[in-house]
Structures are given as C-alpha cells and as structure tokens.
C-alpha positions in Angstrom: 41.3 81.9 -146.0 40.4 80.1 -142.8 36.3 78.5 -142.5 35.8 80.0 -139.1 33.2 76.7 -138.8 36.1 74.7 -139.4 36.2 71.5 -136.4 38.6 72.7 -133.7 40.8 69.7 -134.0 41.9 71.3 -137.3 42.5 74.6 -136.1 45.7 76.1 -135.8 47.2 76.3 -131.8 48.2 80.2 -130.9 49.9 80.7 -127.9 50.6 84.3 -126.8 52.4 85.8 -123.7 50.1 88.7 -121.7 52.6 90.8 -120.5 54.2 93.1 -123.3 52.2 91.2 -125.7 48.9 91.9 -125.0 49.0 94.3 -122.3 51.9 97.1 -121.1 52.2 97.6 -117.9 53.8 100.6 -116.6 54.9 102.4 -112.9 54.9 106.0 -115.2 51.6 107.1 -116.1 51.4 107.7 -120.3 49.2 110.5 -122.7 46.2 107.9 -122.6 43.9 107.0 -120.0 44.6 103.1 -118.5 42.8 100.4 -118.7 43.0 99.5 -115.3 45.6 100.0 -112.3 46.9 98.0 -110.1 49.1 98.5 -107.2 51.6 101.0 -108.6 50.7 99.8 -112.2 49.1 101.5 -114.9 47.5 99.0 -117.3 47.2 99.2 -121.0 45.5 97.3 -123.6 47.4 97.3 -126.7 46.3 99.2 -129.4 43.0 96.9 -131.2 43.7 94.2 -128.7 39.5 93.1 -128.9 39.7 93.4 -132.4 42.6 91.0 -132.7 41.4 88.9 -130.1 37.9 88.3 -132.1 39.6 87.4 -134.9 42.3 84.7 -133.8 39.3 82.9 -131.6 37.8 82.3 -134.9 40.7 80.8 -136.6 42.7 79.0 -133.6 42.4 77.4 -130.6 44.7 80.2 -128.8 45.9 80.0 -125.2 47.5 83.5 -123.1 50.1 82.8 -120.6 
C-alpha cells in the first residue's frame, strides 16, 4: 500500500491519454445523458472517472495528454 503523504519525488509518474481513456466522445447520441457537448460531440465521462481520478492523485504524480 502506497503512504498517500509520501514526498512526491518518490511517487510513481502516471501518464494517461484523455480521449478514449478518460472521456468518449461521440457524433451519436447514447442511453445516458452527456457530460457536455461540443460542436457535433456528445461528451462522456467514463464510468467512476472522479473516483479514479481521486485516487491516482494520491499515489502519483499523473499527467493527461
């Protein structure tokens, strides 16, 4: 288990890609209401995306591209 007070030169580096990772982005609308839209987007969060997010930041030093 990770001491989420640990210094962050001796956290772990997490890189991770927005598109199709974090997010789906689609032209066809889907059974769930989106995020956001934009232009002729519909934006989705992936499913516990905050959750996930909360967790990593305590662990890593993480980076989205």
């Amino acid at each position: 288990m990770y001491n989420i007070n640990m210094p962050e030169k001796e956290k772990l580096l997490l890189i991770l890609d927005i598109d199709e990772t974090l997010i789906h982005a689609t032209r066809n609308k889907l059974d769930r209401k989106e995020n956001f839209k934009i232009f002729d987007y519909y934006v989705y969060e992936r499913p516990y995306l905050l959750e996930f997010l909360n967790e990593v930041k305590k662990m890593t030093m993480s980076y989205y591209f």
